[in-house]
Z-matrix of the N, CA and C atoms (Angstrom, degrees):
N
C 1 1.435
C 2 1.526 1 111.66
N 3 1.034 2 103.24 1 -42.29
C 4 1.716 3 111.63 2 165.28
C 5 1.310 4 132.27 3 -36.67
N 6 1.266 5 94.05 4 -60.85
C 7 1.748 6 122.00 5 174.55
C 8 1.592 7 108.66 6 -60.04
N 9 1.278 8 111.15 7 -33.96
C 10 1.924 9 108.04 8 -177.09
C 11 1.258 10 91.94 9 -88.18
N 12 1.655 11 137.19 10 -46.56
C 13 1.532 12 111.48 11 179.44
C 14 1.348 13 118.38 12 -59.00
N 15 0.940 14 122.30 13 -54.26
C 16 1.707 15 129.56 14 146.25
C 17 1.367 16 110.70 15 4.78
N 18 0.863 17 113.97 16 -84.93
C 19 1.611 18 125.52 17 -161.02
C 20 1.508 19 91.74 18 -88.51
N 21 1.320 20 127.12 19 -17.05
C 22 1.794 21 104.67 20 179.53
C 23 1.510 22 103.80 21 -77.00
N 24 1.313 23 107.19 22 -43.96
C 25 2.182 24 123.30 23 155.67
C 26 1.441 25 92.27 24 -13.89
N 27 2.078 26 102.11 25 -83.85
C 28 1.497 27 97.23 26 -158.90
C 29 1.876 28 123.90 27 -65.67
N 30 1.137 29 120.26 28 -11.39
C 31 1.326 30 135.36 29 -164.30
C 32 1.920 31 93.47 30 -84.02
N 33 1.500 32 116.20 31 -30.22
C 34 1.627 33 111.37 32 -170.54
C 35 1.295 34 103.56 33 -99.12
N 36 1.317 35 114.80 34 -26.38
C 37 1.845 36 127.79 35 166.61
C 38 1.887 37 102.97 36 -49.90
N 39 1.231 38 107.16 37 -53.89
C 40 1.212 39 126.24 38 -167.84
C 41 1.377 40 121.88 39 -74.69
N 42 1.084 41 122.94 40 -19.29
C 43 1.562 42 157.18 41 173.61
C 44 1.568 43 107.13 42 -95.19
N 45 1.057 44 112.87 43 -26.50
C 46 1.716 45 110.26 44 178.14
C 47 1.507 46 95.79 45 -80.75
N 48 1.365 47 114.13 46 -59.70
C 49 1.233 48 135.40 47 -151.67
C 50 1.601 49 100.13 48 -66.57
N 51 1.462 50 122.96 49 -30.70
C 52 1.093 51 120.41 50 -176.78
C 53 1.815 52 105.45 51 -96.05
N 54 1.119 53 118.17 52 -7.34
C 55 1.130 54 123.27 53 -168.42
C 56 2.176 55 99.64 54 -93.77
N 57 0.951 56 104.94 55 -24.68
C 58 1.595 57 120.86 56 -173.95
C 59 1.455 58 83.84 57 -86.61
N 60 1.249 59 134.10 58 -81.90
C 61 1.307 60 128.94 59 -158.49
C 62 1.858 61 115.23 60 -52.48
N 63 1.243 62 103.89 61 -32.51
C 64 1.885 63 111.95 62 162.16
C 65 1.586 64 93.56 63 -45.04
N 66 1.262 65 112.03 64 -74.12
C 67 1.296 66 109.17 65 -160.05
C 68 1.609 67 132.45 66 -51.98
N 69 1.400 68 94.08 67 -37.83
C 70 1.341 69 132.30 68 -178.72
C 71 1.900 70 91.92 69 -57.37
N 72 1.611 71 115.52 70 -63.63
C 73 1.682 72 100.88 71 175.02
C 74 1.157 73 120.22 72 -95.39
N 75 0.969 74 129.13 73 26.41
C 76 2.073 75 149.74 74 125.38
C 77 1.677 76 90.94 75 -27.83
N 78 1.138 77 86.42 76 -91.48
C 79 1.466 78 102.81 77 -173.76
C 80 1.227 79 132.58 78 -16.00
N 81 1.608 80 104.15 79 -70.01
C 82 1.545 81 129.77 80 149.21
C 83 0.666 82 123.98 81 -21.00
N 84 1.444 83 120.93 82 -63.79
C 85 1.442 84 121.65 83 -177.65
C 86 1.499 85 122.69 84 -72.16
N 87 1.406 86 117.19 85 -34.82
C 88 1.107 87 112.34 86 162.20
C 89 1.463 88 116.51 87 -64.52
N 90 0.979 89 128.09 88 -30.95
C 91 2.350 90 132.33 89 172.61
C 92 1.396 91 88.55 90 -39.49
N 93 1.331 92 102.25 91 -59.35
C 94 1.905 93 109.55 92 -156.41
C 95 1.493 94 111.30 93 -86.08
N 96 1.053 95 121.75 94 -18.00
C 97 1.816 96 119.27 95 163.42
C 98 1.670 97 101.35 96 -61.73
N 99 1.326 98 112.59 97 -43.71
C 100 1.448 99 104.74 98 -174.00
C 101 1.706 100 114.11 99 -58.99
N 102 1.234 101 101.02 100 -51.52
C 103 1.645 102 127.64 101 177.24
C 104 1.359 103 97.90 102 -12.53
N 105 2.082 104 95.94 103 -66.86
C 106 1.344 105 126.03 104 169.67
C 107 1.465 106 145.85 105 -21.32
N 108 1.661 107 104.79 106 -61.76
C 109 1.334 108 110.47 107 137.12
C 110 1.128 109 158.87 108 -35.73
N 111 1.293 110 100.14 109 -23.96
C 112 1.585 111 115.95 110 178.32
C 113 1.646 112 110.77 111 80.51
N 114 1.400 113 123.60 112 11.15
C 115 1.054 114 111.57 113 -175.05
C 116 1.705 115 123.55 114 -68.04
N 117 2.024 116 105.03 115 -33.05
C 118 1.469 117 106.08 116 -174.72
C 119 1.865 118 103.75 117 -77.78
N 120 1.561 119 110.04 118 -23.59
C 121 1.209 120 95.22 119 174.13
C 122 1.817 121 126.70 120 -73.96
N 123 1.345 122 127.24 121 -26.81
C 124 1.206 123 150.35 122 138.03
C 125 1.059 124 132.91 123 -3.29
N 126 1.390 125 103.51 124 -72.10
C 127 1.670 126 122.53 125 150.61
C 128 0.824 127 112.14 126 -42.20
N 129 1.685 128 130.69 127 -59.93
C 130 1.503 129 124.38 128 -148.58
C 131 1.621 130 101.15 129 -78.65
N 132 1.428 131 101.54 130 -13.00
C 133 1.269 132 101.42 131 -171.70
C 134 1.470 133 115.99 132 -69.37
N 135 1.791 134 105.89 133 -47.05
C 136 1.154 135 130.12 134 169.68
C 137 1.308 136 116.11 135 -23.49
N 138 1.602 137 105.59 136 -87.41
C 139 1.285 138 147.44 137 158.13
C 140 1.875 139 97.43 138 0.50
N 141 1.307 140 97.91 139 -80.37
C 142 1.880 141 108.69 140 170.22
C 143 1.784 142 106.92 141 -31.32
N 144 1.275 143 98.32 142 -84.53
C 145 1.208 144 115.55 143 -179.05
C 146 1.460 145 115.19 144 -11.68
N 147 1.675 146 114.90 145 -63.83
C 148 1.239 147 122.88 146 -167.70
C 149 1.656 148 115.55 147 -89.47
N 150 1.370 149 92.92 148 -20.94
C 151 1.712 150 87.83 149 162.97
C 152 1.163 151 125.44 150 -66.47
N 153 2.047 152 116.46 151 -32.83
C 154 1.295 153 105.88 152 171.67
C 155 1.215 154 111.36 153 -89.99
N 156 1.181 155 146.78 154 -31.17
C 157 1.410 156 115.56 155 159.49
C 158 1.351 157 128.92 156 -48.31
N 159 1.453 158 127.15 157 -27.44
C 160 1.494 159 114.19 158 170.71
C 161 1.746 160 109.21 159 -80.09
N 162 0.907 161 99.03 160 14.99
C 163 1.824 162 97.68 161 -167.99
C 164 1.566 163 75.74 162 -107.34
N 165 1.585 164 136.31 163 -61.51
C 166 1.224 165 122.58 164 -175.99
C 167 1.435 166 119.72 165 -41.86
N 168 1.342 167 106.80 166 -42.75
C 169 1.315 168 116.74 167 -153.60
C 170 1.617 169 118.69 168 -66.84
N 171 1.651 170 99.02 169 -23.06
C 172 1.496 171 141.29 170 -153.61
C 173 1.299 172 92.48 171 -106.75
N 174 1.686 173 149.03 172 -26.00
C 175 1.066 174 159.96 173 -138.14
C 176 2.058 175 92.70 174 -116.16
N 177 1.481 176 91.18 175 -66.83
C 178 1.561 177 119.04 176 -178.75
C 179 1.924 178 111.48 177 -55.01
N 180 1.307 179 109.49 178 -72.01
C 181 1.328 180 109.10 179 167.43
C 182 1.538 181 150.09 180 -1.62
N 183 1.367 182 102.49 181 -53.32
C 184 1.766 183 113.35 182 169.41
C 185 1.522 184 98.83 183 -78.15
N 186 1.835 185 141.84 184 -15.99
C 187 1.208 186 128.29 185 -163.47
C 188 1.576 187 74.23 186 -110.59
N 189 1.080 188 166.12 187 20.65
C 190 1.577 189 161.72 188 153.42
C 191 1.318 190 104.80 189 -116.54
N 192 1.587 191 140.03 190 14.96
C 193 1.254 192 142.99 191 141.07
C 194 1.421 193 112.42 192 -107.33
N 195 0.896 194 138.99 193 -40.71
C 196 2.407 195 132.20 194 155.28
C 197 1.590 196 79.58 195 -55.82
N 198 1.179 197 167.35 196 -108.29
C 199 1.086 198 144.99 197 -136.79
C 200 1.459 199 123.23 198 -16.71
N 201 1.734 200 95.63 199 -84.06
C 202 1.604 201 116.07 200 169.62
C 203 1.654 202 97.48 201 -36.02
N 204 1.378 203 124.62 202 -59.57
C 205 1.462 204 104.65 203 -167.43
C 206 1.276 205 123.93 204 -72.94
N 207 1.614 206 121.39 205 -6.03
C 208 1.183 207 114.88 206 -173.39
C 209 1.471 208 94.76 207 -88.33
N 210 1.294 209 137.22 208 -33.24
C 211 1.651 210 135.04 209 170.63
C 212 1.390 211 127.85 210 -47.61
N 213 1.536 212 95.04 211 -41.16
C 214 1.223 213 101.23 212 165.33
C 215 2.232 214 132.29 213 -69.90
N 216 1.479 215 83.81 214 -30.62
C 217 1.274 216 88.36 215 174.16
C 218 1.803 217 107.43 216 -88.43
N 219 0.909 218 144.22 217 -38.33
C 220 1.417 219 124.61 218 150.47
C 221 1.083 220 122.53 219 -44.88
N 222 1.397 221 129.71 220 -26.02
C 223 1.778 222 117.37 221 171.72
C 224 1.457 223 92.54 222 -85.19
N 225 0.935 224 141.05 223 -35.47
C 226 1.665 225 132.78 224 166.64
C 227 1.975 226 94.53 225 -41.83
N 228 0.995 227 106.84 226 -73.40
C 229 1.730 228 111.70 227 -163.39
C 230 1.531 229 93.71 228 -49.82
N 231 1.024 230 114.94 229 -64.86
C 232 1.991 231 119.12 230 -170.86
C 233 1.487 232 94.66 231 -35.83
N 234 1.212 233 128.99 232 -44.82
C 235 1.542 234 114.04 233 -159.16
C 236 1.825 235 95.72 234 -85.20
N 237 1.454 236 101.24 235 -57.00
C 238 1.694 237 100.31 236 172.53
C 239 1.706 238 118.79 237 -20.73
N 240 1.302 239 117.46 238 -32.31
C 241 1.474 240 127.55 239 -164.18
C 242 1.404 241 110.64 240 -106.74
C-alpha cells in the first residue's frame, strides 16, 4: 500500500512538473511568434526613422527661422518705401 501511495506522490510530482514546463513553452512560443511578426524589428525601425527626421528637422530649423526673419524685414522695407 505504501509503494502505490508512493508512486501516486511521484506520478502528481511529475504531472505538476510537466504541467509547469507546458506552460513554461506556451510562453515561448508566444515571445517568439512575436519575434515573428516583425513587430520588435519595426519599432527599431521606427525608432530610426524618427530620430532622423527630428535630427533633420533640428539640422533645417535655424535656416527656416533667418527665413521668417528675412520676410519680415522686407515687409519692414516694403512699408519704409
Amino acid at each position: 500500500m505504501e509503494r502505490l501511495e508512493t508512486n501516486y506522490q511521484l506520478a502528481q510530482i511529475q504531472k505538476k512538473e510537466e504541467t509547469q514546463k507546458t506552460l513554461r513553452m506556451g510562453e515561448r512560443i508566444k515571445f517568439l511568434e512575436k519575434d515573428l511578426t516583425f513587430q520588435k524589428p519595426l519599432g527599431k525601425t521606427k525608432e530610426m526613422l524618427w530620430a532622423n527626421i527630428i535630427d533633420s528637422v533640428n539640422d533645417v530649423w535655424p535656416s527656416v527661422q533667418v527665413i521668417f526673419e528675412q520676410i519680415e524685414l522686407v515687409k519692414v522695407a516694403i512699408e519704409a518705401i
